[in-house]
VOMIDO-904251 format. One line per 10 residues: number of its first residue (from 1); for each residue x, y, z of C-alpha. Coordinates in nm, 3 decimals, padded with zeros to 5 digits. Example, Ala and Ser with C-alpha at 12.3 -4.5 7.8 and 13.67 -1.06 7.14 Angstrom:
2
1	01.230,-00.450,00.780 | 01.367,-00.106,00.714
END
This chain:
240
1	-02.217,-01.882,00.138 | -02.473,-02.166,00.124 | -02.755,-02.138,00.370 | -02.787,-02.436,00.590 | -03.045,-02.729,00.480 | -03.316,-02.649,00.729 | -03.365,-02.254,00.613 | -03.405,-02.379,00.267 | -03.662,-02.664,00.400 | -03.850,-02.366,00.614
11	-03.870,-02.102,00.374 | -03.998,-02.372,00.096 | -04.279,-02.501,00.348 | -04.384,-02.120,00.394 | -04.402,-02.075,00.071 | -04.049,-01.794,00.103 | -03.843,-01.739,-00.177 | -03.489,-01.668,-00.100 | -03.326,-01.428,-00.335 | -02.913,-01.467,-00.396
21	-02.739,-01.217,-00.508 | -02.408,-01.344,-00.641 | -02.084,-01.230,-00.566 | -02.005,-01.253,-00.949 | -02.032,-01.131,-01.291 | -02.193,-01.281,-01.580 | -01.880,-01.485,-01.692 | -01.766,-01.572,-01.378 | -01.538,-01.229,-01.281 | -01.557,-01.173,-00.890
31	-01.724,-00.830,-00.831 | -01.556,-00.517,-00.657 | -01.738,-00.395,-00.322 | -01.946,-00.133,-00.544 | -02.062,-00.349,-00.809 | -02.217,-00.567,-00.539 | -02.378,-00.249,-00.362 | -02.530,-00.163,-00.676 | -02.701,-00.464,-00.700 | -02.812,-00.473,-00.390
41	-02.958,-00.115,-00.444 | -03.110,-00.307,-00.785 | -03.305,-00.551,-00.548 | -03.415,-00.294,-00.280 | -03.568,-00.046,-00.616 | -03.697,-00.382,-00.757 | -03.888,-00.445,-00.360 | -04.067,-00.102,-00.345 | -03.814,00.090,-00.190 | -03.845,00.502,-00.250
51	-03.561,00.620,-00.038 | -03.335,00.894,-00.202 | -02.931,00.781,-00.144 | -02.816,01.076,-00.421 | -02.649,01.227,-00.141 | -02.430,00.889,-00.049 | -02.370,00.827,-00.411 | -02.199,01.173,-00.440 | -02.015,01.130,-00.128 | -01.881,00.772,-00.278
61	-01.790,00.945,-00.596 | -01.583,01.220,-00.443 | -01.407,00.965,-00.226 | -01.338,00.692,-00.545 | -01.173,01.000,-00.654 | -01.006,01.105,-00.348 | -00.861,00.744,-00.281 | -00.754,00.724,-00.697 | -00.515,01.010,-00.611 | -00.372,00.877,-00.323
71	-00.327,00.520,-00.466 | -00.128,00.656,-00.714 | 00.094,00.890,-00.515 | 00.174,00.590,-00.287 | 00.261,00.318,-00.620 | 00.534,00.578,-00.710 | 00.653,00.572,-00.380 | 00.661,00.193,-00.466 | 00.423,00.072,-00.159 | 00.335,-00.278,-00.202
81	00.042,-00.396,00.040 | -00.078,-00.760,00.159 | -00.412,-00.866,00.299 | -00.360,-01.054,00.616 | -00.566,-01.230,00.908 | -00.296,-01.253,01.210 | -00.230,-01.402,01.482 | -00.452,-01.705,01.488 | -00.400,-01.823,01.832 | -00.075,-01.727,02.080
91	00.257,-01.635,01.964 | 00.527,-01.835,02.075 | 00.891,-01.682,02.050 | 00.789,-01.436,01.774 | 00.614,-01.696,01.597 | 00.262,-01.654,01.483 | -00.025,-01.856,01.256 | -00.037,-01.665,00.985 | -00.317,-01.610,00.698 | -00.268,-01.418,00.387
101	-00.605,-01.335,00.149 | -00.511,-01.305,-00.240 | -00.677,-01.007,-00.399 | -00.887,-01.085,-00.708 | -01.161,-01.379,-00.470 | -01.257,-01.071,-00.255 | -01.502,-00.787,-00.348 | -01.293,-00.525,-00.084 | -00.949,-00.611,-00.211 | -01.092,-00.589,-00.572
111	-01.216,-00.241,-00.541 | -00.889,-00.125,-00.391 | -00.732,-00.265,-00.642 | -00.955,-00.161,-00.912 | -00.892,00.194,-00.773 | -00.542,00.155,-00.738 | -00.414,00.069,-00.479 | -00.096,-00.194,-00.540 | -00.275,-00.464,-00.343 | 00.028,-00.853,-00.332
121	-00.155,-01.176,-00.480 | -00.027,-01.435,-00.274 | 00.149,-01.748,-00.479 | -00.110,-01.957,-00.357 | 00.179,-02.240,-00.412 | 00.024,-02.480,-00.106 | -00.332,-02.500,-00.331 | -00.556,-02.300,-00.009 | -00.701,-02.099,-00.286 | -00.798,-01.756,-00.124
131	-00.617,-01.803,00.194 | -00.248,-01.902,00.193 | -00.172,-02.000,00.530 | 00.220,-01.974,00.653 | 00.327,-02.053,00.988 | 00.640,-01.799,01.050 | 00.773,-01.537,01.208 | 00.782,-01.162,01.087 | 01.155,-01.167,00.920 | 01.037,-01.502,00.716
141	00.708,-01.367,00.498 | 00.774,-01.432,00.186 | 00.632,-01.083,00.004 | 00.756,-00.723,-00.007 | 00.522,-00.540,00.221 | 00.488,-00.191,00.303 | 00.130,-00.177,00.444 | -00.080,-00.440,00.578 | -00.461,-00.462,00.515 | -00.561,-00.659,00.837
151	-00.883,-00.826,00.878 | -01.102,-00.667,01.082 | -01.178,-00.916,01.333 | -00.869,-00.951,01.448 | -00.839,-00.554,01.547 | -00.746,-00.549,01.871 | -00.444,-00.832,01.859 | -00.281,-00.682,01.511 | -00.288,-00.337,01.627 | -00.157,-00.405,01.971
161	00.157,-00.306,02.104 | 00.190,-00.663,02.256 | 00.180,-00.784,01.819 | 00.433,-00.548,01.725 | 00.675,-00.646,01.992 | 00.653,-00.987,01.942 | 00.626,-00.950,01.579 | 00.812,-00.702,01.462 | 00.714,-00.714,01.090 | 00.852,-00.332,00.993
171	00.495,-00.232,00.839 | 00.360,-00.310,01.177 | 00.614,-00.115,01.374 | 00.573,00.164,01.154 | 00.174,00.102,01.210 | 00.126,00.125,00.841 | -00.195,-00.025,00.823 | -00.541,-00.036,00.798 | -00.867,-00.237,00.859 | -01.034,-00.430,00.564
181	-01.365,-00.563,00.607 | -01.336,-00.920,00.439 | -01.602,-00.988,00.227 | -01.769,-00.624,00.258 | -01.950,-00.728,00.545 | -02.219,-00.412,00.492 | -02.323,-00.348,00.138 | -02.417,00.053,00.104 | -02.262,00.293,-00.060 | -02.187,00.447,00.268
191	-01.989,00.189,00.408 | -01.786,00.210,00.067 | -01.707,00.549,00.171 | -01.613,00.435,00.532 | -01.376,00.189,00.378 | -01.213,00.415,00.125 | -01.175,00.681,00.393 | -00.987,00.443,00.650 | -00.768,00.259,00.400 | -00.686,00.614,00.239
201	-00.586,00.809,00.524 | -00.353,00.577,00.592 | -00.219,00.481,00.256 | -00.145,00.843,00.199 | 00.094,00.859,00.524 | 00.300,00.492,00.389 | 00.631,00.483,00.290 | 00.813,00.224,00.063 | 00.979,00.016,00.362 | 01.084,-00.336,00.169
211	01.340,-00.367,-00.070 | 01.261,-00.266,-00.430 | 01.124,-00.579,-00.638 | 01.079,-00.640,-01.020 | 00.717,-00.598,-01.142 | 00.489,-00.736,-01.351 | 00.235,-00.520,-01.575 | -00.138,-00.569,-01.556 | -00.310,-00.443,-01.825 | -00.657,-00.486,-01.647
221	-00.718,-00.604,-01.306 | -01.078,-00.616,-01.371 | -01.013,-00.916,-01.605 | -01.166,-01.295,-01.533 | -00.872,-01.459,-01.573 | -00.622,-01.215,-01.345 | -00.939,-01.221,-01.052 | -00.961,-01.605,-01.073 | -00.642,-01.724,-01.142 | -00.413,-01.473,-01.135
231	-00.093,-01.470,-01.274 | 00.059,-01.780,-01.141 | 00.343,-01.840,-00.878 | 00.673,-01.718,-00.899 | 00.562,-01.374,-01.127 | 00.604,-01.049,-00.904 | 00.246,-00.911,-00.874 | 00.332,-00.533,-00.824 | 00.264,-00.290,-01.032 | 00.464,00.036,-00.949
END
């Protein structure tokens, strides 16, 4: 994100530079969550700092393999998950604001998917871009989903008992789900572990719930055309 005018205007009248670290690679490819850590580690080594973090980047390891495993076992049990920030506001007769994040613009979601997991790219048919926002009830998404990555700031309405009643999606009645922290939020190698923990402890308990759906092979989901545009609507996403 762009800092406002006025931090730009301080820091150049104090004589600050600000350092950015981008979000991207070289030719454009959005990052996964680790690549960005890395370079953050990069900055802190390049800034004097001594501390040793051999121990976190052996516990990351043994979880990227860890979470490979259970990825895997859950695409041949065909689970098919969606990123999702809901409810936005009330619900009114099981009817809720809905926002759904396409993997491929976020460094979480990319690592998942990088590892894995079958993470839905939404059709991003109304032109929002990384958010696709519908305006439905449960019954009326419009994607196979077995397990729900929910944003984190929205915790304490999606896994509520209140939600589920009033919408009744079957991934959220089964509570197949788990937090994702949009955007990575803390950059460490640690908090990669945190996340791969979470998401896999629950991935490895999901069952296939939708109906079966045709897929789509992708050769590489580390590619700069799949992360930015993606395969274009109406092409099933799924890989299992």
């Amino acid at each position: 994100f762009n800092l406002p005018d006025d931090v730009y205007g301080n820091a150049t009248a104090h004589h600050t530079q600000i350092i950015h670290i981008s979000p991207n690679a070289a030719d454009g490819t959005p990052l996964g969550f680790i690549e960005i850590s890395n370079r953050f580690e990069e900055l802190a080594t390049f800034l004097g700092a001594t501390a040793d973090i051999s121990d976190q980047k052996a516990a990351l390891c043994h979880e990227v393999n860890k979470f490979k495993a259970t990825a895997a076992e859950a695409s041949a049990r065909g689970v098919r998950s969606l990123a999702i920030y809901a409810p936005l506001g009330p619900i009114v007769d099981g009817v809720a604001s809905t926002y759904v994040a396409t993997a491929g613009k976020d460094q979480v979601l990319n690592m998942l998917e990088e590892l894995g997991m079958q993470v839905v790219h939404h059709s991003n048919a109304n032109g929002w871009g990384y958010w696709e926002r519908m305006i439905t009830n449960a019954s009326a998404i419009p994607y196979e989903v077995d397990f729900w990555l929910y944003d984190q700031r929205v915790t304490f309405d999606f896994t509520s008992e209140a939600f589920a009643a009033e919408w009744p999606h079957p991934a959220v009645v089964a509570k197949q789900y788990a937090y994702w922290p949009i955007t990575g939020q803390v950059h460490s190698y640690e908090h990669g572990t945190e996340i791969l923990k979470h998401v896999g402890e629950a991935l490895g308990k999901a069952q296939r719930i939708e109906p079966t759906t045709p897929c789509t092979e992708v050769a590489d989901v580390t590619d700069v055309h799949y992360r930015t545009v993606g395969l274009g609507t109406n092409v099933p996403h799924a890989v299992h």
